[in-house]
C-alpha positions as CSV (number, residue, x, y, z in Angstrom):
1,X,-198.4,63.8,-207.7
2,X,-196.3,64.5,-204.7
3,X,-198.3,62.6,-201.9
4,X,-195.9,63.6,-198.8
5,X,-196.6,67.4,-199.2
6,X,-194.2,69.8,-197.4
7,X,-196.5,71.9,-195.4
8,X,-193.9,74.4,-194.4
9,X,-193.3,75.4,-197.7
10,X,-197.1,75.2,-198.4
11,X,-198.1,77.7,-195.6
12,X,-195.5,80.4,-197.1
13,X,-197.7,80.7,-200.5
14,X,-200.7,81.7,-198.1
15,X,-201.6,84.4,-196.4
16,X,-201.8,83.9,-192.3
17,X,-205.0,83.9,-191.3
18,X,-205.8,85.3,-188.0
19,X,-208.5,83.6,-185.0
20,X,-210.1,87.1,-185.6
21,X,-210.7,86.6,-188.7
22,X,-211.5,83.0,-189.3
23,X,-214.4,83.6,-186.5
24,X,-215.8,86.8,-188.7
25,X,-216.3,84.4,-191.5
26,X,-218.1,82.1,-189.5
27,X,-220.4,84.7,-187.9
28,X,-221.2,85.4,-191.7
29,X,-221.7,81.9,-192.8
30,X,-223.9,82.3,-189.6
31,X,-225.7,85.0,-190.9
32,X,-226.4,83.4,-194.5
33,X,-228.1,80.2,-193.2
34,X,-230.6,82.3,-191.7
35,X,-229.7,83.1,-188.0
36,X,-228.9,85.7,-185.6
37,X,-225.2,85.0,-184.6
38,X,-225.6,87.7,-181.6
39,X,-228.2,85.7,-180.2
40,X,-227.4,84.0,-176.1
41,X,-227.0,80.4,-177.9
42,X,-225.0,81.5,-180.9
43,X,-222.5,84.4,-179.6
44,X,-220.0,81.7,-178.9
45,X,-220.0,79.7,-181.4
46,X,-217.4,81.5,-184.2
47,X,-214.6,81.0,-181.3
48,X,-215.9,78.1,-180.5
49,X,-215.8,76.2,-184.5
50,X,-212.6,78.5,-185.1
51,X,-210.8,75.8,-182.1
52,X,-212.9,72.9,-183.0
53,X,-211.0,73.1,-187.0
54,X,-207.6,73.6,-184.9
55,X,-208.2,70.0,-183.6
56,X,-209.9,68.8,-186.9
57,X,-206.8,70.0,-189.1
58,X,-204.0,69.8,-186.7
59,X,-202.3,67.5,-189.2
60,X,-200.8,70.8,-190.9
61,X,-198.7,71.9,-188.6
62,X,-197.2,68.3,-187.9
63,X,-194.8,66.2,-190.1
64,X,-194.2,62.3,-189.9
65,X,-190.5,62.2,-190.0
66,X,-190.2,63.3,-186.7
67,X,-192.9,60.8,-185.2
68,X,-190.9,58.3,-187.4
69,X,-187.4,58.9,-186.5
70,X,-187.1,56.7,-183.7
71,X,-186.8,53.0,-184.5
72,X,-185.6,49.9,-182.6
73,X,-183.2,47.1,-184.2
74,X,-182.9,44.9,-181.6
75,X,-186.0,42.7,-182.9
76,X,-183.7,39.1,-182.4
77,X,-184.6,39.0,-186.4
78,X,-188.2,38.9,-186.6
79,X,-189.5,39.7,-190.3
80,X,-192.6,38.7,-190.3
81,X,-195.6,40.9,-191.1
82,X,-196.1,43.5,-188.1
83,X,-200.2,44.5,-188.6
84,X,-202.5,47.0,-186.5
85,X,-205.6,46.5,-186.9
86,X,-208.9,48.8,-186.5
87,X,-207.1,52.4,-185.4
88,X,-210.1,54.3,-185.7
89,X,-210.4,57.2,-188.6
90,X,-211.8,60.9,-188.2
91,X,-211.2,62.8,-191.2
92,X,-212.8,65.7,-193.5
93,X,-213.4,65.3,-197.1
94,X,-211.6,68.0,-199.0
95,X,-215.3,68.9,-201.4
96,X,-217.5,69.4,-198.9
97,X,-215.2,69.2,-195.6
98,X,-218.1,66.8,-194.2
99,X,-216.5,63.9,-191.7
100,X,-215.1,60.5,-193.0
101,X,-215.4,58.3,-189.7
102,X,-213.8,55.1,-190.3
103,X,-211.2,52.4,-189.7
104,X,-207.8,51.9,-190.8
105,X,-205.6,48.2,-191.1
106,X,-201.6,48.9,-191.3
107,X,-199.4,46.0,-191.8
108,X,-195.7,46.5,-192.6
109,X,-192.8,43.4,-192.8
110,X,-189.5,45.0,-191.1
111,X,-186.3,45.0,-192.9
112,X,-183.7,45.0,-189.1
113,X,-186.0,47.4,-187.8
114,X,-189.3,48.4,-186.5
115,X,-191.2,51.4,-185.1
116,X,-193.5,51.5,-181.9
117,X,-196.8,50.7,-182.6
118,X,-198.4,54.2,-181.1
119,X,-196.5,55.7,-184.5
120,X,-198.7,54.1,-186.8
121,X,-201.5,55.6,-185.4
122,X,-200.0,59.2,-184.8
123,X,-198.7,58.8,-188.8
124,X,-202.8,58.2,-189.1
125,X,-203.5,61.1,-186.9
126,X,-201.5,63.2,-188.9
127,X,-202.4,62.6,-192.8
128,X,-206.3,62.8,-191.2
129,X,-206.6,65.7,-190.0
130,X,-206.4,67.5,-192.8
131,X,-208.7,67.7,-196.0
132,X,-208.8,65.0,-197.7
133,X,-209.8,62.4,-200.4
134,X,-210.1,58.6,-199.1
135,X,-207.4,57.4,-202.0
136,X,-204.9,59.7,-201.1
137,X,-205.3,59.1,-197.7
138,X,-204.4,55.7,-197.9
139,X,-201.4,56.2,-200.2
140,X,-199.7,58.8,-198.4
141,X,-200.0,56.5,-194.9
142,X,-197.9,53.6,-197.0
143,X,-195.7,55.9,-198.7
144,X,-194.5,57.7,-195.4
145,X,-194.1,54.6,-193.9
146,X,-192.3,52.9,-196.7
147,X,-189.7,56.4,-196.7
148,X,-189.2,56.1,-193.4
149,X,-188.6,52.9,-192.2
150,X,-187.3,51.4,-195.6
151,X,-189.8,48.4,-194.9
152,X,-189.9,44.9,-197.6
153,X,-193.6,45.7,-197.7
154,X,-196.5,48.2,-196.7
155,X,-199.9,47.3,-196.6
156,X,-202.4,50.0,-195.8
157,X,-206.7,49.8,-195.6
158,X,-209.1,51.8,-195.0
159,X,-212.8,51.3,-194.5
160,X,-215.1,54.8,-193.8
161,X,-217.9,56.4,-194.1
162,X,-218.9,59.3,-195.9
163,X,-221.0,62.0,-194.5
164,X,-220.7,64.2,-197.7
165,X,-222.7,61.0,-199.0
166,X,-224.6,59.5,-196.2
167,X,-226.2,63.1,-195.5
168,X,-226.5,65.2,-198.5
169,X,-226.5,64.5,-202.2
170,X,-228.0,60.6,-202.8
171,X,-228.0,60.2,-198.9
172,X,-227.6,56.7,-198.9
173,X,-227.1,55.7,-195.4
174,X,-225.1,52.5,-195.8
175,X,-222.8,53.1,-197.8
176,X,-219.3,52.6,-196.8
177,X,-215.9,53.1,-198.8
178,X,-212.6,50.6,-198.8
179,X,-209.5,51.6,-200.4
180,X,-206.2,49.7,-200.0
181,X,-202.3,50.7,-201.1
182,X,-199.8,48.0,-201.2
183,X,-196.1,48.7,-201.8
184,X,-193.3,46.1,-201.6
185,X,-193.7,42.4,-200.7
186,X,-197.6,43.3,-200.8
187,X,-197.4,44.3,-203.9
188,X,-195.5,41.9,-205.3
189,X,-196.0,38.9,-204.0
190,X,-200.3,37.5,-203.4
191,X,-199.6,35.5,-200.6
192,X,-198.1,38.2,-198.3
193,X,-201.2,40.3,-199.6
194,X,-204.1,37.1,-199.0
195,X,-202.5,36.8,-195.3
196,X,-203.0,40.2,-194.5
197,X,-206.2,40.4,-195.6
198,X,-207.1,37.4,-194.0
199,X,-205.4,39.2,-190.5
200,X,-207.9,42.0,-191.1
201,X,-210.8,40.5,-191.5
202,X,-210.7,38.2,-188.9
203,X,-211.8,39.2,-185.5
């Protein structure tokens, strides 16, 4: 499975979709629940959901190469584990496109260079908004960053909450998720992989 999709090439195989007509479908999905979309409350709403999804799944039209592309080598050797913890997680599940609210540990060990630390979050920003599974999530976070900054290790966590689970189906409220992808030194080696967990789970 190819985890760092192309999304330029993936938008050609699709019809373009127009605001127009993303709103009509949700005046109908309006209309099948059992309401009056032309009523004062509801008239809005179509436009309103159409640019509430263009935040939600921005992630398509972005691509972490270019947030990764500028790096900094003057680090005076450090190569040590770099970890950010708790860089917070809004996502939709790709079955029932119901919110995955979460948090997500990143933890990488330079090889001569390093990356400022608002890129791990946008790289998080842009994998989440867009439909999604928890697993893949988390792999295609370590894999990008392991492409792009050629790293001796990648360590990536997540812990969230599913809505498609805590409000539908077996609704069980406390129920939360934990996934982890290590690549490299993480990977390989337990003690690199028992310190960061230790980082992350001490506050």
């Amino acid at each position: 499975m190819k985890l760092v999709k192309n999304i330029e090439e993936n938008k050609k195989k699709f019809e373009q979709i127009s605001d127009e007509e993303a709103e009509a479908a949700f005046k109908t999905i309006i209309k099948w629940i059992g309401e009056d979309p032309n009523r004062e409350g509801l008239k809005e709403t179509p436009k309103r959901v159409v640019q509430a999804f263009k935040e939600y799944f921005q992630g398509y039209s972005k691509n972490t190469d270019d947030i990764l592309s500028k790096t900094f080598s003057d680090i005076d050797g450090y190569n040590d584990m770099v970890v950010e913890k708790n860089i917070t997680l809004e996502s939709h599940c790709e079955h029932h496109m119901a919110p995955i609210i979460g948090i997500i540990h990143i933890a990488y060990i330079p090889n001569n260079k390093v990356v400022g630390l608002s890129k791990l979050a946008r790289v998080v920003e842009v994998f989440s908004k867009r439909l999604q599974t928890q697993e893949r999530l988390t792999m295609q976070i370590a894999r990008s960053l392991m492409d792009a900054l050629e790293p001796r290790g990648v360590a990536v966590t997540i812990d969230a909450v599913h809505q498609c689970m805590t409000m539908r189906g077996v609704k069980k409220e406390k129920t939360s998720t934990v996934t982890n992808h290590y690549l490299g030194l993480f990977k390989e080696d337990l003690s690199y992989q028992n310190r960061y967990l230790k980082f992350i789970t001490n506050k």
